[in-house]
C-alpha positions in Angstrom: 13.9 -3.0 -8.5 15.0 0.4 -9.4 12.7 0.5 -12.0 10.4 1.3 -9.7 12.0 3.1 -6.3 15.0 4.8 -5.8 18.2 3.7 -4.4 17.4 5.6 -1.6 14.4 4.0 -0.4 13.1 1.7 2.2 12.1 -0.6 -0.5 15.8 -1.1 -1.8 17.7 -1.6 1.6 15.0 -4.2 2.8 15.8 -6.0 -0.4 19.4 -5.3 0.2 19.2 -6.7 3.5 17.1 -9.4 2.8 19.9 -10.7 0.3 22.8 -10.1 2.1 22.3 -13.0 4.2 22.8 -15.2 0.9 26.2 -13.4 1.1 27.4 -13.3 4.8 25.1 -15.6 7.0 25.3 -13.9 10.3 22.6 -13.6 12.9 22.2 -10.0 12.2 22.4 -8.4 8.8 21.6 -4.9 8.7 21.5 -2.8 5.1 21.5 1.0 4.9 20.6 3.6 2.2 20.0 7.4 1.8 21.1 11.0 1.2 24.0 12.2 3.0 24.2 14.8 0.2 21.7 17.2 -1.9 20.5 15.4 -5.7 20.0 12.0 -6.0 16.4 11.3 -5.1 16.1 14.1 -2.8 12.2 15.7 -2.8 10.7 17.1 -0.8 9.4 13.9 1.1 12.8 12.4 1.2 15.0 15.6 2.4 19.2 15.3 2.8 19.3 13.4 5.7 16.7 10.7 5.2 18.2 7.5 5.9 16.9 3.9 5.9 17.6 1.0 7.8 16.6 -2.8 7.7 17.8 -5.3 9.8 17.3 -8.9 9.5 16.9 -11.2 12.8 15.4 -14.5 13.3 14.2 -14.3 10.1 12.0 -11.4 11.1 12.5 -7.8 9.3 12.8 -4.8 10.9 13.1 -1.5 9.3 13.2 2.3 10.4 13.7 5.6 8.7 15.3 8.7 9.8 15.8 11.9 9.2 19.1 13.5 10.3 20.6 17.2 10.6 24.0 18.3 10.0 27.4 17.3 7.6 27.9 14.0 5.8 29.8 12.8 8.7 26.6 14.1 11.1 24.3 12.0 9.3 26.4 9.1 9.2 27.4 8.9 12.8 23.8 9.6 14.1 22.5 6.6 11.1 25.3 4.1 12.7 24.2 5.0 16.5 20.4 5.0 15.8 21.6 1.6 13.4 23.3 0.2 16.7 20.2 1.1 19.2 17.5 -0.7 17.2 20.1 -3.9 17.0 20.8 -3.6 20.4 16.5 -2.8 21.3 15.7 -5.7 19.0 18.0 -8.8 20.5 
């Protein structure tokens, strides 16, 4: 898969999501990638701060992506509260 997107992609964390079920079956699995910091696969398209998020429910995916302001620990707090909302918007 990384062949062909980066590890920071919507692509990976549905994958990611969709196999963590096979690892911890729960009701809701949720899988999160992106850039808290500049290099990786940052472009111009996919800035510092871009963050994906899938979640798996009733066997139905659900993903979002983001783009956040501010330090690593900025981006991570805003990923986990918009993370919690579209969990909590979704059951």
């Amino acid at each position: 898969m990384f062949e062909q997107f980066t590890p920071e992609s919507q692509e990976v964390t549905d994958e990611l999501t969709k196999r963590l079920v096979a690892v911890i079956p729960a009701d809701v699995c949720v899988g999160v990638t992106g850039l808290t910091t500049p290099g990786g696969s940052e472009t111009r398209y996919k800035p510092v701060g871009t963050m994906f998020v899938s979640m798996l429910f009733n066997g139905q995916l659900i993903n979002a992506r983001w783009v956040f302001e501010g330090s690593i620990e900025d981006i991570i707090h805003q990923t986990v509260d918009a993370a919690a909302q579209l969990i909590m918007k979704s059951i």
